[in-house]
C-alpha distance (Angstrom), angle and dihedral (degrees) to the residues before:
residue distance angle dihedral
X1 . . .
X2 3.85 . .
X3 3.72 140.1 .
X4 3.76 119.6 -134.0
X5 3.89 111.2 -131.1
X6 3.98 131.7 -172.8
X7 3.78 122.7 -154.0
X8 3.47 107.9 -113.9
X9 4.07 86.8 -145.7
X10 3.77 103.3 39.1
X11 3.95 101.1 22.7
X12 3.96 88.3 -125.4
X13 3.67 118.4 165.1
X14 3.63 111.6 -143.1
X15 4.24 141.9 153.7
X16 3.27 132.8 -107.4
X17 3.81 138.8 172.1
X18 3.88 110.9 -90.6
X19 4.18 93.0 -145.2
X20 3.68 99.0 54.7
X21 3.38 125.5 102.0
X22 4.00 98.9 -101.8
X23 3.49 92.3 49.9
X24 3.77 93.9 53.9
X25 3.79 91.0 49.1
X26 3.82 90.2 48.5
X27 3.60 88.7 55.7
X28 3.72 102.2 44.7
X29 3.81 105.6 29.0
X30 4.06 102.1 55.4
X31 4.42 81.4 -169.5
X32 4.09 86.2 67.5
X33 3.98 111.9 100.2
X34 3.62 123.1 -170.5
X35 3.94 121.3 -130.8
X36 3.56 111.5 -165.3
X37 4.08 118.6 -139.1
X38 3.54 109.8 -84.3
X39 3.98 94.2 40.0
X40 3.79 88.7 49.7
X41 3.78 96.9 48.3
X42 4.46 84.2 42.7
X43 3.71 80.1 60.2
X44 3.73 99.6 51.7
X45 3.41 94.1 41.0
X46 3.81 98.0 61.7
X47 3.75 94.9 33.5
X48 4.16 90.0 64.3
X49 3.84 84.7 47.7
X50 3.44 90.6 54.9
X51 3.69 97.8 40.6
X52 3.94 83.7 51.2
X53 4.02 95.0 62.8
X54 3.03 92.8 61.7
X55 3.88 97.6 -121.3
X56 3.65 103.8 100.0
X57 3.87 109.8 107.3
X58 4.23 128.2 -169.4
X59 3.41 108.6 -139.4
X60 3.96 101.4 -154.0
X61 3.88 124.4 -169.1
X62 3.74 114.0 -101.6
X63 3.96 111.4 -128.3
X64 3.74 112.4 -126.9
X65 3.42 117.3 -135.0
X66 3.50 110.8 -125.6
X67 3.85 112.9 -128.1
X68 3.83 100.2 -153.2
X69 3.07 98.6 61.5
């Protein structure tokens, strides 16, 4: 059985298995967006080109010290 998906880039209809593990989250976490191949691997690409120059910055979440304690 399979699970019609659309690319939430592209708008590309593909198929993929409904018991594996992307399908499930699909299903049960609405928040989960499917990429297919070629937009995913787009994505990649640029990102290690970016990550490369030097200019591409993680902005992590400072932990608050909680004064209570």
């Amino acid at each position: 059985m399979n699970l019609r998906v659309k690319c939430v880039l592209c708008d590309t209809v593909e198929k993929i298995d409904s018991n594996s593990l992307q399908a499930k989250r699909l299903r049960n976490r609405r928040i989960h967006m499917y990429l297919c191949q070629t937009c995913d691997k787009r994505i990649e690409v640029n990102t290690k080109k970016r990550h490369e120059t030097g200019n591409f910055k993680l902005y992590k979440k400072k932990k608050q010290s909680n004064s209570l304690i």
